[in-house]
Each structure stands twice: as structure tokens, then as C-alpha cells.
C-alpha positions as CSV (number, residue, x, y, z in Angstrom):
1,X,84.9,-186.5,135.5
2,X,82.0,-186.8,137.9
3,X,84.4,-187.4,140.2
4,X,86.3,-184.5,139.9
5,X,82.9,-182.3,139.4
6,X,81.9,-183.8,143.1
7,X,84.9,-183.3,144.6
8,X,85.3,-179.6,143.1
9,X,82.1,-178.7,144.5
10,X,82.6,-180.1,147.8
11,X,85.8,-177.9,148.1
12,X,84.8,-174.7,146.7
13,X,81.4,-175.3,149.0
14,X,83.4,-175.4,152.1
15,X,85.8,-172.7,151.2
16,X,82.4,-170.2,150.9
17,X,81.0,-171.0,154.2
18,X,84.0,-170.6,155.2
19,X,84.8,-167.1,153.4
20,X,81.2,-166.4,155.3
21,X,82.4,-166.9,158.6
22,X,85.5,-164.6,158.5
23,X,83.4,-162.1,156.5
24,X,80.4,-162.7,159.1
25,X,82.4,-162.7,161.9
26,X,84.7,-159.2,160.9
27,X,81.2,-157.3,160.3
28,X,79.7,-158.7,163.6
29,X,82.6,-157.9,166.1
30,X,83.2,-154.5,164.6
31,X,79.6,-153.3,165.1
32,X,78.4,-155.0,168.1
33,X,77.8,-152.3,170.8
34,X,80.6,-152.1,173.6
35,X,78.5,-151.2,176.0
36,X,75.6,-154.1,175.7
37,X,78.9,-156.6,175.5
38,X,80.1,-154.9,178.7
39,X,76.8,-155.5,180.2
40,X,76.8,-159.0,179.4
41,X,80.3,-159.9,180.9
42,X,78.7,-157.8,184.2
43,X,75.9,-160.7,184.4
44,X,78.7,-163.4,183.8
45,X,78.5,-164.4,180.1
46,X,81.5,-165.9,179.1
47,X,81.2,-165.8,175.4
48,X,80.6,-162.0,175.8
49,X,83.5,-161.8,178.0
50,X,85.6,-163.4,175.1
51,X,83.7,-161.2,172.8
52,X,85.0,-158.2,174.7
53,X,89.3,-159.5,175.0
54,X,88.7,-159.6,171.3
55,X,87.5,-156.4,170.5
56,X,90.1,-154.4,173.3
57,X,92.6,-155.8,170.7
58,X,90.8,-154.6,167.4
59,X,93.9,-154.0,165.1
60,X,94.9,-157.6,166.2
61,X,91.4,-159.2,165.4
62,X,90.6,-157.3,162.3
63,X,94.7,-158.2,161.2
64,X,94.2,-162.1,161.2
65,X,90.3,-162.3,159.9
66,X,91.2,-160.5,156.8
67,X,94.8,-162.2,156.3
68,X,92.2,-165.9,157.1
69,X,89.6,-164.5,154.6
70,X,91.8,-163.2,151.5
71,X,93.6,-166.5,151.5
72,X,90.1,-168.4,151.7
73,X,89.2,-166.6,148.9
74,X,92.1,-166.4,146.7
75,X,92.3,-170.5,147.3
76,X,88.5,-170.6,146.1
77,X,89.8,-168.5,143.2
78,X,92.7,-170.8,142.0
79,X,91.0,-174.0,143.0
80,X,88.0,-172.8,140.4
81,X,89.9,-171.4,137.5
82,X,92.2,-174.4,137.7
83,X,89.0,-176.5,137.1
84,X,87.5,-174.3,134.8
85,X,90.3,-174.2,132.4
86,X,90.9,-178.0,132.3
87,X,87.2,-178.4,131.3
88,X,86.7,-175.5,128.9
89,X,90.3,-174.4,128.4
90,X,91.6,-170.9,128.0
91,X,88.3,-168.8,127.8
92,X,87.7,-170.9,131.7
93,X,89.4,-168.4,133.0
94,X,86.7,-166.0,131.8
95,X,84.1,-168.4,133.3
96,X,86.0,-168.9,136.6
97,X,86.2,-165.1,137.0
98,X,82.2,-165.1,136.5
99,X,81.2,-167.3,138.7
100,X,83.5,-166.7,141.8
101,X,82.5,-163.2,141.6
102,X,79.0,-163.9,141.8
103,X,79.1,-166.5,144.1
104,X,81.9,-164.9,147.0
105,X,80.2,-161.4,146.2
106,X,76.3,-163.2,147.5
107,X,77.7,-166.0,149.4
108,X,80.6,-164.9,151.2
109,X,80.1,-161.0,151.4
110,X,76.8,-159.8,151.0
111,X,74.4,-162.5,152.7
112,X,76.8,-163.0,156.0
113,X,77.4,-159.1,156.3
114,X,73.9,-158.2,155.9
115,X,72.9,-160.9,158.6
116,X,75.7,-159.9,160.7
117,X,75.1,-156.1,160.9
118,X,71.4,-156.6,161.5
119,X,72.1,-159.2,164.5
120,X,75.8,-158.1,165.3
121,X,75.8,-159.0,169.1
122,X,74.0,-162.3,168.6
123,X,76.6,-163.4,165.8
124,X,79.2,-162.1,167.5
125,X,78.2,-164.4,171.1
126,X,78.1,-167.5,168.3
127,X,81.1,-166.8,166.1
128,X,84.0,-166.1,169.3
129,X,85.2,-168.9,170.0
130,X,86.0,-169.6,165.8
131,X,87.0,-165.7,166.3
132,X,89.6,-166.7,168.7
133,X,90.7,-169.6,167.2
134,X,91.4,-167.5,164.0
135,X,93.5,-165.4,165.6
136,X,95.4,-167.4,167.6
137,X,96.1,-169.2,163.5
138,X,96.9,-165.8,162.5
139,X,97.9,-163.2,164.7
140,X,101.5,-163.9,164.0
141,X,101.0,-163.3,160.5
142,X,99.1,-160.0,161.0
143,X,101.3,-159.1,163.0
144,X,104.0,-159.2,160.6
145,X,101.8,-157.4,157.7
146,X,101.2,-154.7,160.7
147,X,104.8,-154.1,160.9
148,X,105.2,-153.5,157.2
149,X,102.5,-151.4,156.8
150,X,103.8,-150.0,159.8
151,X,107.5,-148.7,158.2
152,X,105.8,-148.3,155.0
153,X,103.4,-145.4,156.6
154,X,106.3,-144.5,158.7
155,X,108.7,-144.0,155.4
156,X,105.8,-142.0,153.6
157,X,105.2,-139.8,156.7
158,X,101.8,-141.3,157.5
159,X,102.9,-142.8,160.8
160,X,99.4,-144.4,162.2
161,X,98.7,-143.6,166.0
162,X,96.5,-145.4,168.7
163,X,95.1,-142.1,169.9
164,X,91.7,-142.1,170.4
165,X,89.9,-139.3,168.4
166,X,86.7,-139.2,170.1
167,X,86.5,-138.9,173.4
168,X,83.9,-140.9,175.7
169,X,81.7,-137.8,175.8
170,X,81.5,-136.5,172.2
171,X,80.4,-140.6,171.3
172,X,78.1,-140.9,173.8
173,X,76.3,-137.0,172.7
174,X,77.0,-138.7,168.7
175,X,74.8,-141.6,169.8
176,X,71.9,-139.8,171.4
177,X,71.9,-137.1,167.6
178,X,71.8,-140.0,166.0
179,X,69.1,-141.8,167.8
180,X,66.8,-138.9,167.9
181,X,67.3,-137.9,164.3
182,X,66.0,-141.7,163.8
183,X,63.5,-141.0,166.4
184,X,64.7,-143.5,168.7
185,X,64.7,-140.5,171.4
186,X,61.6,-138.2,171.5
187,X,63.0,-134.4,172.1
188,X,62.8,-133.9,176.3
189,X,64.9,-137.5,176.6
190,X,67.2,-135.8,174.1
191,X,67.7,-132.5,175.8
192,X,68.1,-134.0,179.2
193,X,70.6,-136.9,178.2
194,X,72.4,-133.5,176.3
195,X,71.9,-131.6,179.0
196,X,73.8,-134.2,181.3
197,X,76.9,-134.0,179.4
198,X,76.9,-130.2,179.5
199,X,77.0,-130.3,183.7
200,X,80.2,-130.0,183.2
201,X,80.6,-127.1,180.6
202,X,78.2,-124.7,182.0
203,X,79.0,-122.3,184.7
204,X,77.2,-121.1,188.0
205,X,76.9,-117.7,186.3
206,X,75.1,-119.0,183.7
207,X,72.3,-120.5,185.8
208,X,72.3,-118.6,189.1
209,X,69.5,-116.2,189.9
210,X,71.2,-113.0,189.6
211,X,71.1,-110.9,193.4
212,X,68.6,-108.5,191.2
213,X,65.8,-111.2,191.3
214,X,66.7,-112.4,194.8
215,X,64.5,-111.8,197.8
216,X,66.7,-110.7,200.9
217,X,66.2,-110.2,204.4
218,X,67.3,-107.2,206.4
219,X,68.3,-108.4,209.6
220,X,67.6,-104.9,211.1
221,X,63.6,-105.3,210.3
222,X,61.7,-106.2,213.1
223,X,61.3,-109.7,214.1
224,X,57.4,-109.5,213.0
225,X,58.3,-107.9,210.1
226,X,61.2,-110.6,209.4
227,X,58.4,-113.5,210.2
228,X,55.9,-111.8,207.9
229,X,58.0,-111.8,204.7
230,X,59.0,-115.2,205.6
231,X,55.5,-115.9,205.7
232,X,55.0,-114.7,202.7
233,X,57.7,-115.7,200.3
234,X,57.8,-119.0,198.3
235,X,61.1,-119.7,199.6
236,X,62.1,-121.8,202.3
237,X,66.0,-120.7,202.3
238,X,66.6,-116.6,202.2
239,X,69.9,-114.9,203.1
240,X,70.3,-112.4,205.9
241,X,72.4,-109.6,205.6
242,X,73.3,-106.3,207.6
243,X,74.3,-103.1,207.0
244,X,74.3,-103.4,203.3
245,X,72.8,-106.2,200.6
246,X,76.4,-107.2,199.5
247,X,77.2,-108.5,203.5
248,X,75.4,-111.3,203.9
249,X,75.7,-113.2,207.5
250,X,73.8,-116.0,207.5
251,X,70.6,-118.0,205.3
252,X,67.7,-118.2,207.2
253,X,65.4,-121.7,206.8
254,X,61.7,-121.7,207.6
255,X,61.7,-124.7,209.4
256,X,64.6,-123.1,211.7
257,X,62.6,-120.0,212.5
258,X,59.4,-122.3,213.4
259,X,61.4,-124.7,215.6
260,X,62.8,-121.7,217.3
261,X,59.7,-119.8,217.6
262,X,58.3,-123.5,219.1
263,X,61.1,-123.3,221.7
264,X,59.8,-119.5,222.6
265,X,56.4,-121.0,223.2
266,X,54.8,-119.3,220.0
267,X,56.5,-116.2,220.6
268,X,58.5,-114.2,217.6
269,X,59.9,-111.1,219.9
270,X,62.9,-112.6,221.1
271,X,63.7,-115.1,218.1
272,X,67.3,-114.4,217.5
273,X,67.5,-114.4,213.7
274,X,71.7,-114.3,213.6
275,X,71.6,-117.2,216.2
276,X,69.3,-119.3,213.8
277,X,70.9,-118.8,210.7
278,X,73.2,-121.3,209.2
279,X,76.3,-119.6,208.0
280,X,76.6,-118.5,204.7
281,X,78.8,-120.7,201.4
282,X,80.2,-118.9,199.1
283,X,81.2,-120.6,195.7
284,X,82.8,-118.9,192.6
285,X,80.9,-118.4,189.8
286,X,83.3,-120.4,187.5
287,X,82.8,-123.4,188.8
288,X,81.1,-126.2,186.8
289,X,77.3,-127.1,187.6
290,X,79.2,-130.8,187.6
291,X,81.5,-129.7,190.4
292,X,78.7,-127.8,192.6
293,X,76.0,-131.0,191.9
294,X,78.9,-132.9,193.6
295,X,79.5,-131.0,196.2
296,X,75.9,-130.3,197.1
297,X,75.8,-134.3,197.2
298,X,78.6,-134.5,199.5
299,X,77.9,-131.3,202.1
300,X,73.9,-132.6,202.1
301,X,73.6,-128.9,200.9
302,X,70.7,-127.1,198.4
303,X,71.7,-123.4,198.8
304,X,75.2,-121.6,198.0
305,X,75.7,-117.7,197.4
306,X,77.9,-117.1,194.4
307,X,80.6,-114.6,194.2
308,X,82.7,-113.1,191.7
309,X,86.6,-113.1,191.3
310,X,86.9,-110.3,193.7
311,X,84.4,-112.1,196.0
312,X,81.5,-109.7,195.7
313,X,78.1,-111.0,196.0
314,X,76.8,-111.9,192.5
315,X,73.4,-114.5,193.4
316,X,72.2,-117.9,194.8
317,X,72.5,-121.3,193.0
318,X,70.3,-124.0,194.6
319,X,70.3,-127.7,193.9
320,X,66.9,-127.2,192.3
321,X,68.6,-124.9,189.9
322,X,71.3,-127.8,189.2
323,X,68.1,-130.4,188.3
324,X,66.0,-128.3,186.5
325,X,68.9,-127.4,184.1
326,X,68.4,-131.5,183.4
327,X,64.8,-132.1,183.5
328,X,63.2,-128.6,182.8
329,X,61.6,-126.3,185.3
330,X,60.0,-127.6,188.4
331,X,56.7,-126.2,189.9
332,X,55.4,-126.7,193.4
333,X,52.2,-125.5,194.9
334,X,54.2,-122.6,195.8
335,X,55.7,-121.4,192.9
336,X,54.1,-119.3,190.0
337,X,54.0,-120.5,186.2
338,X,56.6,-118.5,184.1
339,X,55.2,-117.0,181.0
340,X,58.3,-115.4,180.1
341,X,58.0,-117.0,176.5
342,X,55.0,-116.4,174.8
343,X,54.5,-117.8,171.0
344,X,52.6,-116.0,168.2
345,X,50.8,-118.0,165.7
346,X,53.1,-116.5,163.1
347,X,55.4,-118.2,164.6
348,X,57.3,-115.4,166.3
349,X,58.3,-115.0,170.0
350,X,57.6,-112.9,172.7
351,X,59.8,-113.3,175.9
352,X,61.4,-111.6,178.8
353,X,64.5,-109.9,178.5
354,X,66.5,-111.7,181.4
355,X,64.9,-115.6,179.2
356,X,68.4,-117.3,179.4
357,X,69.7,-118.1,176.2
358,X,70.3,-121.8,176.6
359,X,66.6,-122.1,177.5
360,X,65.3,-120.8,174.0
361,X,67.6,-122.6,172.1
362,X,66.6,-125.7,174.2
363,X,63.1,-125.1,173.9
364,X,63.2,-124.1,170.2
365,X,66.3,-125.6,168.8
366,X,67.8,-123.0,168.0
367,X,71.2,-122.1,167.8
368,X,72.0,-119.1,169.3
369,X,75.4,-118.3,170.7
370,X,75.5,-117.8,174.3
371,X,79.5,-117.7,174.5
372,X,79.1,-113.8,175.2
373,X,75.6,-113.0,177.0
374,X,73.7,-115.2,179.4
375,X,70.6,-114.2,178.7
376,X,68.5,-112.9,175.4
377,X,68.7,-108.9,176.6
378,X,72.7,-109.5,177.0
379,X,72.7,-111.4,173.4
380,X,70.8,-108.1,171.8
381,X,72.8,-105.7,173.8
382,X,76.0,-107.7,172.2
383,X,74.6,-107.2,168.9
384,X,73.5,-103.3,169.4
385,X,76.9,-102.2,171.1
386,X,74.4,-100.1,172.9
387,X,71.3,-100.2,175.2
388,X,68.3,-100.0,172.1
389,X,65.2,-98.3,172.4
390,X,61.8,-100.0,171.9
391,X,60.7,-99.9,168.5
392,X,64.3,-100.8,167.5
393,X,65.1,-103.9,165.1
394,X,68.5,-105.8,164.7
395,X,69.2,-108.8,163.0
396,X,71.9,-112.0,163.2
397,X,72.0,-115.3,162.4
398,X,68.6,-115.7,160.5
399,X,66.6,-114.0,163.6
400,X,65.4,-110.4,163.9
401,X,65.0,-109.1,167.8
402,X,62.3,-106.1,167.9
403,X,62.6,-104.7,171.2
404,X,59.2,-104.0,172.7
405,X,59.8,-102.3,176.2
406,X,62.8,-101.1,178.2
407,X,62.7,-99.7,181.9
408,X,65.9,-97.7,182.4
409,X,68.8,-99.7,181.1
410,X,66.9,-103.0,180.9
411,X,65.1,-104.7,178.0
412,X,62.3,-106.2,179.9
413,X,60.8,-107.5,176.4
414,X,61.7,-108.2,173.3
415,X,60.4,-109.7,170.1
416,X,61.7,-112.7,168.1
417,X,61.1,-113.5,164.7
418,X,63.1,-116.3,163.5
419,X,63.7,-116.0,159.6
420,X,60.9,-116.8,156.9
421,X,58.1,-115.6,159.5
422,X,55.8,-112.9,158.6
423,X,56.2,-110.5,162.1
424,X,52.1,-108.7,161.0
């Protein structure tokens, strides 16, 4: 009898490691992260690089651990109520059911899984090679429980497909939520890493600077007077035109009009502004900020002029424009701090009319929908179906906009009070 209780032990003993290891080794492979695998193989890891074959073929792996692991486990279950009934007869089975719950429930599920998803790439590196060997043991068999459920799905009108649901940038934007609601990510990482996958979603017309704000230079003027507002503007890049704003020959560059005013021997009176200029790029104002990043990349270029379907002249878009849609607004010596947003201690807001909407929401998490104005005047103006006075309220989406001064048809201020704040 002794015997037999040895021997029993020794059995069932192995059996549970063993349950462990295919329990360990499905939790592990299923959560390690692709990408730290990937990087891995890219330093020349081999185990990760068997890691990574195992996991491009999930449906296979996943197939043969589970077909290795229910047999493991209904062997551990036959192999103990056998034993138990021979000892304490019929009510063994009872006992049998007991203790093999308990002890594949702690043993064989809980303790490896637990280990495994806290330490998922390390287990995985130790467990593929007994990984590999199970499904090369099994993947013949899963393969043929694949098929049935397979036609069984198929007959019931569940068909199963490959497709991937998510695509590459919805996980990646999933990851970075996820990470800053755990506060893995503080909120400007967040909003640039979001702000990255949106390159690609936002159009130039939603971050040029409109041709109302732009500062032009008549090619008529004088040449002094043409150096003087040169001088005098923070901009090293302004567009020439003749005749009228809309024709626009040229963009004039600082450095340009110094070399040539060098090459006159300090003179300005016979700088030929037309001659210095480089000739004007037009883009469309639907293209992507993606595309234009690119293609300022490629032409070496910081300065475009955006036009509109029918090729009228609608603003600039510069490369800084491109960046600071990623990291935030960028100041140089030259430039003058914004105070278009100015916060209450109530709460409530006070900005400029022409704030751009995806800046407020970025800046204050909001949500505000910016499918049908660009900026915060537009998204009133939306709501209003009218041009409002000052003094006048409207309300949507748990906001109230007071507008607070107007010159002719522009809001030039406006009043936010998101809901819940007291606006006294």
C-alpha cells in the first residue's frame, strides 16, 4: 500500500508541474509584448526569435497547449479517482473531485498564471523551446479540432475569420489611454504620442494661419520701405505679391535680402526684390499634415502657401506649424507669448475667438467637436446659425459660450464656462 501511495504521488506530482507548464507557458506567450520580443530578435536573441515564429502562428500555439493541458489534467483526474476509490470506495470519487480541484485550481492554474502574467516575457524566453516542442506533439491534433470547430461555426453561420480588427494605429493610441490612465504617461507625453497618430488625420486647413493673420509684402512699396517691414517683422519667410494680395510671386527670406544688399555694397536702392525671391509652393488645403511633414523633409522646405479647390490663396503652413501641432507652441526671442486663453479661478475660460478648437480640447481635455468649425468662433457660430451679439449665451455639450466682444462679423472673445462652474 505504501507502495502504491509513493508511486501515486510521484505521478500525480509530475502531471501538476506539468499541467503548470502548459498553463504557464499559454498565459506567458499570449501576453508577452510583440514589440519588446521584436526588439529582442533585432539584438540577436534566439529564444526570442522562437518566441516570436510562435506567436505569428497563435491559433496553432494556443490549439496544441490546451489539447497538451486538458489531457494532462483529465489523466491527473482518472489517475486520482481511480486511487481514491480503491482506498475509500464509492464516496472516493467525492474525495478525488476535492482534492484535484484544489490542487490543479492552486498548482496548475492560479500560481503559474499569476507568475506568468507578472513576468510574461521572461517566462515566455524560458518556456519556448518546451513551447515548441508541444506543438510540434500536437499541432496535428489541433489542427484537426480547428477543422471541426471550423465546419461546426461554418454550419451555425459563425464562420471565424483571420481579419484583424484593430488596426496598428488604433492599438498603439489603446496603449498610450491605457498607460496614462495608469499614470504610466504624464499628460504632454500623452498628447504628443496622440498627437503623432493624428498627423495623418488633420488637414492643412486646420492648422494654417489663415491669409487674415498673415503679414504680406507689396512688391510695389519702396525698397526702404520693403527693408523696413522686413526689419521689423518676426518672420524670416514673407510672401511677395503684386497687384492684388491673392497674386503672390514669390517669398522673400531675410537672409536673401541681406546677402543681396551685401553684394550692392550695403546699398537697398537697387535690391531687386522679384529677382531674390524664391518662387512661390502652393499645396491644397486637404492634404494631411503627414503628407506635407514628408514632403517638407524631402524638398528641405519650411514654407508652403495653401490654396483652396479652386486654387485661391487661403494661408501659409510652415514646418514649425507641422511640429508644434506635436510638441506644443514654440517661442523664440522673436516671437510674443499668446494669451489667447486666459483661466478664471471659477474655473471658466476666457480666449480668443480664432483659439483653434483642437488646442482647447488638448489643453483642457475636453471634447469638443471640431468636424464642422476650426476654431472656437466657427464652433459658436455653428451653434448660433447666426453671427451673436456680445452679451449672448448658448449652450451644447455640457459648455455654455458667453460672447464677450465682436468687431464686425468676428467674435474676437468669448467666454467658456464648462458645466457645474459658477460663471459670478
Amino acid at each position: 500500500m505504501i507502495t502504491d501511495i509513493l508511486l501515486f504521488s510521484g505521478e500525480l506530482f509530475f502531471l501538476i508541474i506539468l499541467s503548470g507548464l502548459f498553463s504557464g507557458s499559454e498565459t506567458a506567450l499570449t501576453a508577452t509584448s510583440p514589440s519588446r520580443i521584436h526588439r529582442m530578435v533585432k539584438k540577436g536573441n534566439r529564444r526570442a526569435g522562437l518566441v516570436e515564429k510562435l506567436t505569428n502562428n497563435s491559433e496553432q500555439l494556443i490549439g496544441a497547449i490546451l489539447l497538451g493541458n486538458n489531457l494532462v489534467n483529465i489523466l491527473a483526474s482518472a489517475l486520482a479517482t481511480a486511487f481514491f476509490i480503491r482506498i475509500f470506495g464509492d464516496i472516493g470519487v467525492i474525495y478525488a473531485t476535492l482534492a484535484m480541484t484544489l490542487l490543479l485550481l492552486i498548482f496548475a492554474e492560479v500560481l503559474p498564471k499569476t507568475y506568468a502574467i507578472a513576468n510574461p516575457e521572461r517566462v515566455a524566453l524560458k518556456i519556448a523551446p518546451f513551447a515548441r516542442l508541444v506543438v510540434i506533439i500536437f499541432s496535428p491534433f489541433a489542427a484537426l479540432v480547428q477543422l471541426v470547430v471550423r465546419s461546426i461555426l461554418r454550419l451555425s453561420g459563425l464562420a471565424s475569420t483571420n481579419q484583424k480588427i484593430l488596426s496598428a494605429h488604433d492599438e498603439i493610441r489603446g496603449a498610450i489611454s491605457l498607460q496614462a490612465h495608469e499614470g504610466g504617461l504624464i499628460k504632454n507625453n500623452k498628447d504628443m504620442l496622440d498627437s503623432i497618430l493624428d498627423l495623418q488625420d488633420v488637414q492643412l486647413e486646420d492648422v494654417m494661419v489663415h491669409r487674415r493673420n498673415i503679414e504680406m509684402i507689396n512688391i510695389s512699396d519702396s525698397p526702404a520701405d520693403i527693408f523696413s517691414q522686413i526689419v521689423a517683422s518676426p518672420f524670416t519667410r514673407l510672401p511677395l505679391w503684386q497687384e492684388n494680395p491673392d497674386n503672390i510671386i514669390g517669398v522673400v527670406h531675410a537672409k536673401e535680402v541681406l546677402r543681396a544688399i551685401e553684394a550692392n555694397h550695403g546699398s537697398i536702392n537697387n535690391v531687386d526684390f522679384c529677382q531674390i525671391a524664391q518662387p512661390p509652393w502652393f499645396v491644397p488645403e486637404t492634404t494631411s499634415l503627414q503628407e506635407q511633414l514628408t514632403t517638407f523633409l524631402a524638398k528641405k522646405s519650411h514654407f508652403a502657401l495653401v490654396v483652396d479647390e479652386y486654387g485661391a490663396f487661403m494661408g501659409v503652413i510652415t514646418l514649425e506649424d507641422i511640429l508644434e501641432e506635436i510638441v506644443g507652441d514654440i517661442y523664440d526671442e522673436h516671437d510674443t507669448l499668446s494669451a489667447d486663453v486666459k483661466i478664471l479661478q471659477n474655473g471658466s475660460i476666457i480666449t480668443a475667438g480664432n483659439t483653434p478648437i483642437r488646442d482647447l480640447n488638448r489643453q483642457f481635455n475636453w471634447t469638443l467637436d471640431d468636424e464642422d468649425a476650426i476654431t472656437i468662433a466657427g464652433y459658436v457660430i455653428d451653434i448660433a446659425e447666426t453671427i451673436p451679439l456680445p452679451g449672448q449665451r448658448f449652450s451644447r455639450g455640457g459648455f455654455t459660450f458667453e460672447i464677450l466682444k465682436r468687431r464686425r462679423n468676428q467674435i474676437t472673445s468669448l467666454l467658456i464656462i464648462p458645466e457645474g462652474n459658477n460663471p459670478s
